[in-house]
KOLMI-146240 format. One record per atom (N, C-alpha, C, O): x, y, z. Coordinates in steps of 0.02 Angstrom, whole numbers, plus 50000, padded with zeros to 5 digits. Example, Ala and Ser with C-alpha at 12.3 -4.5 7.8 and 13.67 -1.06 7.14 Angstrom:
BEGIN
506604971650390 506154977550390 506604983550390 507124983450423 506424988850354 506844994750357 506455000250394 506705005750402 
//
This chain:
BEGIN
497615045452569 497825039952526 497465040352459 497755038352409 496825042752454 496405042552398 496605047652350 496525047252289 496885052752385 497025057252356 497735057352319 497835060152265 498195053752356 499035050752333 498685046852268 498725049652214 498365040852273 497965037752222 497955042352153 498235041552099 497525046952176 497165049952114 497655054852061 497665056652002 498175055952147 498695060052112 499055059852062 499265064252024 499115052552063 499785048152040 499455044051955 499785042751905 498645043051970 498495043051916 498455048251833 498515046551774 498345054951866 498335059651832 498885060651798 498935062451739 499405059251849 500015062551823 500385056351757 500725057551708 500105048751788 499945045051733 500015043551673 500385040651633 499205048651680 498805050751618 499195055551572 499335055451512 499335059951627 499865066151577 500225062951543 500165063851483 500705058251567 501585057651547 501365052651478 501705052351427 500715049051493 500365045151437 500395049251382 500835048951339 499815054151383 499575058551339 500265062351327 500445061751269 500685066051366 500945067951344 501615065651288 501905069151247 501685059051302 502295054851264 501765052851192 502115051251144 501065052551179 500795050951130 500785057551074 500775056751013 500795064651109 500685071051075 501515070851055 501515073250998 502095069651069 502725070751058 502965066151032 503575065551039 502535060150984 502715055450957 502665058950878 502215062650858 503175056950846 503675058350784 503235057650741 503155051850720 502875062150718 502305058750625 502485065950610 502595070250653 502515066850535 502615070050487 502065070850423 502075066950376 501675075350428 501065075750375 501635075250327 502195077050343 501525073250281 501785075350201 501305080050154 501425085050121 500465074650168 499835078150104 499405074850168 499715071550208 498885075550174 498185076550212 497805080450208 497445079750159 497665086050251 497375092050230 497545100150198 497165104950193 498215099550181 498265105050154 498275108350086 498645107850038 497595112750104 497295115950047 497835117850003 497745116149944 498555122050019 498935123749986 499545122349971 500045125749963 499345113149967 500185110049944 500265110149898 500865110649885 499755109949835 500255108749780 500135116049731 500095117449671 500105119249793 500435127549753 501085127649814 501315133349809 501325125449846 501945124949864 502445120049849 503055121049854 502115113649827 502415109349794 502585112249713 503185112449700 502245113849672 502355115049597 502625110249571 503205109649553 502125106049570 502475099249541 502535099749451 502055101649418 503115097949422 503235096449357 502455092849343 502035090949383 502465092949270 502105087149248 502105085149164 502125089649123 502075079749149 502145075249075 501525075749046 501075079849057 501575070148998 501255068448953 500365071148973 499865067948991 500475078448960 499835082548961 499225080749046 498625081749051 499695078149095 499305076349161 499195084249167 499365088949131 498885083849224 498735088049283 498575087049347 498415081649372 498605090949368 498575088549466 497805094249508 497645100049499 497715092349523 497075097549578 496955093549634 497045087449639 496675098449685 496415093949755 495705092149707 495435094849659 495555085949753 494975081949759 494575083249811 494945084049860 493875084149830 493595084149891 493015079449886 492725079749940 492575073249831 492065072149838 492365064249845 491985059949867 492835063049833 493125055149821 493745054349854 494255052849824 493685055849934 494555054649977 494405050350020 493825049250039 494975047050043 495165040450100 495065044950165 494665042650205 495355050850181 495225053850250 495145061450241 495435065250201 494695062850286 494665071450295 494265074950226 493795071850201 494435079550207 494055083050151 494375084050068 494135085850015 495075081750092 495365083850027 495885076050003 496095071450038 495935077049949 496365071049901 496825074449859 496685080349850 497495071749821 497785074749775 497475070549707 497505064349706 497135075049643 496895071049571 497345072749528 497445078149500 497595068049524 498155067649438 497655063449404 497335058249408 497765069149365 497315067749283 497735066849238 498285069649236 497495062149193 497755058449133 497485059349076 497465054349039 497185066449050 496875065949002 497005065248939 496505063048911 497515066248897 497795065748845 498095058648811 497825054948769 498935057848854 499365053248831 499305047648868 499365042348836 499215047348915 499265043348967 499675041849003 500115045448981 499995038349057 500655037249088 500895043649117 501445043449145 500575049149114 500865056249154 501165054749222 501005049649253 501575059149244 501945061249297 501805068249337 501955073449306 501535068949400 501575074249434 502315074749466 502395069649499 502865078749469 503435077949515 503845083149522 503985087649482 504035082249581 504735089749581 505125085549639 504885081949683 505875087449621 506385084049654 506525090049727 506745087349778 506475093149728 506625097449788 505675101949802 505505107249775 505325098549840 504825101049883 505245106249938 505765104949968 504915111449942 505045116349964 504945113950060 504425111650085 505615115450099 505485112950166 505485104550173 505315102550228 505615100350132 505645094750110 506395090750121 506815089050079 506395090250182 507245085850178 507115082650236 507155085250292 506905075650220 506735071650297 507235065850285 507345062150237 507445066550339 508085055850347 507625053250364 507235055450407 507565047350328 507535042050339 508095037750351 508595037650316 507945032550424 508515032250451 508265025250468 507655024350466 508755019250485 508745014150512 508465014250602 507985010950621 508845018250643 508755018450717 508675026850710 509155030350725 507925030550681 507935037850704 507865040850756 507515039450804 508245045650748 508245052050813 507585055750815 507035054950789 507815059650849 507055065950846 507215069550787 507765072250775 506595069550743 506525072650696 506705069350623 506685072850573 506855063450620 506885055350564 506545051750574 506265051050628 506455048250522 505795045350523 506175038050487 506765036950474 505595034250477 505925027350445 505275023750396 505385021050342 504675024450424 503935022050401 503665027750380 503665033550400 503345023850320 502725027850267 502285025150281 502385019750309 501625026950272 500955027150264 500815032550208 501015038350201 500285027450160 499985030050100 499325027850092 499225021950106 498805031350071 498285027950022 498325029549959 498725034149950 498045027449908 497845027549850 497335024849810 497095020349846 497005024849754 496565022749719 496665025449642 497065029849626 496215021749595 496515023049536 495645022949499 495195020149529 495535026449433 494875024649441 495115025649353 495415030049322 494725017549330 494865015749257 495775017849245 495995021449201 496015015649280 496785013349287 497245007849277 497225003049316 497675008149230 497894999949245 498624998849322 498984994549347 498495004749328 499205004349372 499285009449418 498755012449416 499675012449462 499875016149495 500555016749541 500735012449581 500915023249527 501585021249569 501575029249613 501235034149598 502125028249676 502405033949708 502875032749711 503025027349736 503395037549685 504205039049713 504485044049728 504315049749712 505025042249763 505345046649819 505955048449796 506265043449778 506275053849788 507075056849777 507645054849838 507475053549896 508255055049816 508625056049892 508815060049871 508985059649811 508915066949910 509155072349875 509205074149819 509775074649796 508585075949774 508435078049744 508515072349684 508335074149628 508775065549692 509085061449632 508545056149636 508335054749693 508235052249572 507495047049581 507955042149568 507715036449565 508585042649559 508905035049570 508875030649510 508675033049457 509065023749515 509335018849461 508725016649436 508235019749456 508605011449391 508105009649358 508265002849335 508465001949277 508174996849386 508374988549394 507684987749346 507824984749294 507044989549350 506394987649327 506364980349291 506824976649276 505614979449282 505034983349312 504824981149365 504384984949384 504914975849409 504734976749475 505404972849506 505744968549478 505484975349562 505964972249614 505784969649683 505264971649708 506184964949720 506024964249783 506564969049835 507164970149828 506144971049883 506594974249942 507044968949963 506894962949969 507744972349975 507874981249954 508014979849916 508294974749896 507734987049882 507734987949805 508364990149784 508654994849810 508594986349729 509444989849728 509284997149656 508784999149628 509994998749654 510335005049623 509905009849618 509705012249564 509675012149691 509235017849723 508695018749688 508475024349674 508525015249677 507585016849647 507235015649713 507325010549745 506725021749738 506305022449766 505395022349754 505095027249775 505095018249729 504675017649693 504095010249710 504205004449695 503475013349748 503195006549744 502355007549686 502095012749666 502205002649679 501784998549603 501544997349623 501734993849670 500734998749614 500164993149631 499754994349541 499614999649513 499664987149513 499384984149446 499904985049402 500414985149438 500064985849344 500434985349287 500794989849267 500624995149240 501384987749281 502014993249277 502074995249202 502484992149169 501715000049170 501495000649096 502415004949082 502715002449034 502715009249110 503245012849106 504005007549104 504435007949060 504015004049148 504404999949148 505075003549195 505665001849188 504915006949226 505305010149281 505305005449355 504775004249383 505765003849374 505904999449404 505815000449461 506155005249481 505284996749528 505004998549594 504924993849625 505164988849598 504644992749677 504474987649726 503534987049719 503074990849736 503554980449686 502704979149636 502234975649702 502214969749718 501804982649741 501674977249822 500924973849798 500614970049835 500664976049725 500034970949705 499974972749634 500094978149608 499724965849600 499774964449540 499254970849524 499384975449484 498654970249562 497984972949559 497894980749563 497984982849620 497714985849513 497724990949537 497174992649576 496634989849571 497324998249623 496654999349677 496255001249655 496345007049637 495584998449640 494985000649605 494655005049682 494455010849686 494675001949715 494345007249779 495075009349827 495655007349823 494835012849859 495545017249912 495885011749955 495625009350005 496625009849926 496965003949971 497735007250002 498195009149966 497735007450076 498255008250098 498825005550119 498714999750136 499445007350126 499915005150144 500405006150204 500525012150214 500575003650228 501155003950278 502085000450262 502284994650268 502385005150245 502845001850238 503575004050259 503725009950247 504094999550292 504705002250301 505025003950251 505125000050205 505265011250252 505675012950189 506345010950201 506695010250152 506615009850267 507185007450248 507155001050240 507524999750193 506914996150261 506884990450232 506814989350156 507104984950125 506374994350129 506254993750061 506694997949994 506644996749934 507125003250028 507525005050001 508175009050061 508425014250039 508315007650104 508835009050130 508665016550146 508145019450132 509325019550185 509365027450211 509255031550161 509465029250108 508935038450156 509015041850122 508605048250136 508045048550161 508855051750122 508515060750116 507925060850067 507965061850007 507415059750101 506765062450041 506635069750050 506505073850094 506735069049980 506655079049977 506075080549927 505865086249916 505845074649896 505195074749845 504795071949827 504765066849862 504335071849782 503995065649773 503885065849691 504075069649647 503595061649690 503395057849589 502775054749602 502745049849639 502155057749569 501435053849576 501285051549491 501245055349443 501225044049494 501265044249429 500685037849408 500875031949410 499975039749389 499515033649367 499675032149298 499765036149252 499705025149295 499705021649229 499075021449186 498725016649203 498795025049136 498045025449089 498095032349080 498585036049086 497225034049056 497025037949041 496445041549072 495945043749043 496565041649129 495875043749159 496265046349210 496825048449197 496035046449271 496715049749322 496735043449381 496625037449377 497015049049455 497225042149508 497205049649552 497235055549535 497105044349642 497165048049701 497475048849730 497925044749718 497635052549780 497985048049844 498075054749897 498035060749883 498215051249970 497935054150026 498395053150063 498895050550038 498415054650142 498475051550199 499295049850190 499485044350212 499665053250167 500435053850176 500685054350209 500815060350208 500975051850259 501295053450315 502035047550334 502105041650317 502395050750366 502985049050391 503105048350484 503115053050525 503155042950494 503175042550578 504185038350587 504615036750546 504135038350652 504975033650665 504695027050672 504935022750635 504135025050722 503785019050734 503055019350690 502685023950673 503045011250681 502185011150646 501575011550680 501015011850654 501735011550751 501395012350795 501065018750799 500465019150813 501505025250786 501165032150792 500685034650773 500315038850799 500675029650682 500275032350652 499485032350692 499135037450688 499265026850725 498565026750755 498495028750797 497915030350811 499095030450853 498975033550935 498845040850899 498325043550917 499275044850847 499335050350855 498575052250797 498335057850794 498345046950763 497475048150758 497265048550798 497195054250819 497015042750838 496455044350899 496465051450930 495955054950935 497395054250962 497365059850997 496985064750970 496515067151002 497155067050900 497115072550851 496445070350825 496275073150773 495835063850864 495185065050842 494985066350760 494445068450740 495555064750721 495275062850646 494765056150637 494715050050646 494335063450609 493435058050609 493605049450576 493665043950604 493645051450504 493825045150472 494385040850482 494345034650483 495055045050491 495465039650541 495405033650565 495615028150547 495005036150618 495075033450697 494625024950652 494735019050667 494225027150610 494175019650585 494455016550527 494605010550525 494535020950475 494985017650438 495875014050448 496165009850414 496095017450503 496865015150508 496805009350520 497265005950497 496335006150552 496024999350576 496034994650512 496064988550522 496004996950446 496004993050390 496574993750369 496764988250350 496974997550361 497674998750345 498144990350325 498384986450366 498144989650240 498584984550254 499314984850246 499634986950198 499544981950312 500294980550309 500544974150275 500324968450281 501144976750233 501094972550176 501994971850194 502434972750153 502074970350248 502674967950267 502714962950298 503264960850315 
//
């Protein structure tokens, strides 16, 4: 009997563990040393882009858009290479529906990220909107929309220290094929950001930390604000 017991626990444990390792997250940016020499992101008004390693939200590396010149620069490319994820209302295997982001801005008045649907950044209602955001602008704002490109504004305040997000993209802009991205700080100095990822439930994002033993993770997701 002890042994039926123990049996039945293990196997448990497996179908546990194993349904937590086969849960749906999608790195976008975290640790890889060589995204944005596979990304090749465009860029404006004299920015630039490099990894960060002394000032990140998780793990060892950050993406730094620098603002040294004009200000208001853009890192972006509409087709990321390997880059075509649905976002979907009820996803299947392999769609996703929730983002997770961090960011920070340092001597910034602002900060935005946006998303393409196939390759297109969509309409421009600006400068801030409420979800859902109409005539396909994909775009959320934290402090002062200095561009006037039209997004979903989730704080007046730009992040002076690393503030994350959780948010439904379809709630906030409906179905769509992200095939790219747009990193774009408002000033003259630069901005961060980390911890990109795409799951189907918001739930994944922390089971599938703990599994995968990401050091800083496992305590920061715990601060994570959901701003839904």
């Amino acid at each position: 009997m002890k042994k039926l017991v123990l049996f039945l626990s293990l196997i448990t444990l497996f179908c546990c563990q194993t349904n937590i390792l086969r849960a749906d997250l999608q790195i976008l940016f975290d640790e890889e040393n060589d995204f944005l020499k596979k990304a090749a992101f465009g860029l404006t008004a004299g920015c630039n882009v490099e990894n960060e390693s002394k000032d990140v939200f998780h793990g060892k590396l950050a993406i730094k858009v620098n603002t040294p010149v004009l200000g208001n620069c853009q890192a972006y490319k509409e087709q990321i290479p390997d880059w075509n994820f649905k976002i979907r209302k009820t996803p299947k295997a392999g769609e996703y529906r929730y983002l997770i982001f961090a960011w920070k801005t340092v001597d910034e008045v602002g900060i935005m990220i946006q998303f393409p649907d196939k390759g297109a950044w969509g309409g421009n209602p600006g400068p801030c909107v409420e979800p859902p955001a109409s005539n396909g602008t994909r775009r959320y704002i934290d402090g002062k929309n200095e561009t006037g490109w039209g997004g979903i504004c989730i704080d007046k305040t730009p992040p002076e220290q690393w503030r994350t997000y959780t948010r439904d993209l379809v709630e906030d802009f409906g179905e769509f094929d992200m095939t790219g991205m747009a990193l774009t700080p408002f000033g003259t100095s630069y901005a961060l950001y980390d911890a990109l990822m795409l799951a189907a439930t918001k739930d994944e994002f922390p089971k599938l930390a703990a599994v995968e033993s990401f050091d800083k993770l496992t305590i920061t997701w715990g601060q994570i604000k959901d701003s839904k």
